[in-house]
Steps between C-alpha positions, in 0.01 A plus 500: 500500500240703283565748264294795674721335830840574337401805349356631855866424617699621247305791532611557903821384400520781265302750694758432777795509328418890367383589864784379624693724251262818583645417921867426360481852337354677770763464736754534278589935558468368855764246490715786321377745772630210779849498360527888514404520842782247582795717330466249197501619128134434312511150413677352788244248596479347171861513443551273841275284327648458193830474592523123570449460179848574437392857318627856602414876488155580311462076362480418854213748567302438144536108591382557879195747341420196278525209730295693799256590258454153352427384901306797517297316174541148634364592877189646318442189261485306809319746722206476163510108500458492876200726478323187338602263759129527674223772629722612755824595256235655254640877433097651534573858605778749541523482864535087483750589197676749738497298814612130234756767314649602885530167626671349181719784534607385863529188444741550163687721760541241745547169292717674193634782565607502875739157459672628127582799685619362822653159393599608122512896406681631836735195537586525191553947521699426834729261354641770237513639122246706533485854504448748769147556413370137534718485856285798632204225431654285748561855716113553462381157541233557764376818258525250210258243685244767581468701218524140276236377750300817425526477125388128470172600690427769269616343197247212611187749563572666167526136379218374643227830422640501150405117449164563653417826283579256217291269642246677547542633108530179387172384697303818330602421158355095520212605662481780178540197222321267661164737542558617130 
């Protein structure tokens, strides 16, 4: 592979990666929003999360933050790497950055986060040691799928119109040096 070829995908790669950051962070009062509507103290969500990892009380919830925003990072590297993959992956516009963003979003939803939650999280909640407040996740479950299912769609539109703005910004600023 070229140099201008590995730099072009580094530079998705990295594009990516922050836009998948920017959707990670806007959901983020949301998820805290979710766990108040359940009867859950702020911080619920991630604390389920973190809590296999054999840490308790706020560790749990820092290490859940950090670990769902890492995917959150991780789901965006790929999501800019894919957007190389041919003409029709190519990110050109905000509504095919929207529409990409949504359907990345699903699809996380459906292949990630639907199984850990029914075969992992909840098994493991149901089978004891946790507190109350991840037990009313289990109580919620159906409002857990739907507002989860909500979130990954708009974390993957603000995903997906962030990485095309930078695109797009990106695009400008060549076309600016190379005319020069």
């Amino acid at each position: 592979m070229s140099a201008p070829n590995t730099l072009f995908f580094a530079n998705r790669a990295k594009v990516g990666c922050v836009s998948g950051l920017v959707g990670g962070f806007a959901i983020f009062v949301s998820i805290f929003v979710i766990d108040l509507s359940m009867g859950s103290s702020p911080g619920t969500f991630y604390k389920v999360v973190g809590l296999p990892f054999g840490i308790s009380g706020l560790g749990a919830t820092l290490v859940g933050m950090v670990s769902h925003m890492l995917t959150a990072a991780l789901i965006g590297t790929v999501f800019g790497l894919g957007s190389c993959l041919g003409k029709i992956m190519e990110i050109s516009s905000l509504k095919k950055g929207a529409f990409a963003g949504a359907v990345t979003g699903i699809v996380v939803f459906l292949v990630f986060f639907v199984p850990i939650t029914t075969l992992l999280m909840i098994p493991q909640i149901e089978g004891g040691g946790f507190s109350a407040e991840a037990a009313a996740i289990v109580l919620n479950v159906e409002l857990v799928m739907i507002g989860s299912l909500e979130l990954h769609i708009v974390y993957g539109i603000v995903m997906g119109v962030f990485f095309a703005i930078a695109m797009q910004h990106q695009t400008k600023r060549q076309m600016l040096f190379q005319g020069a």
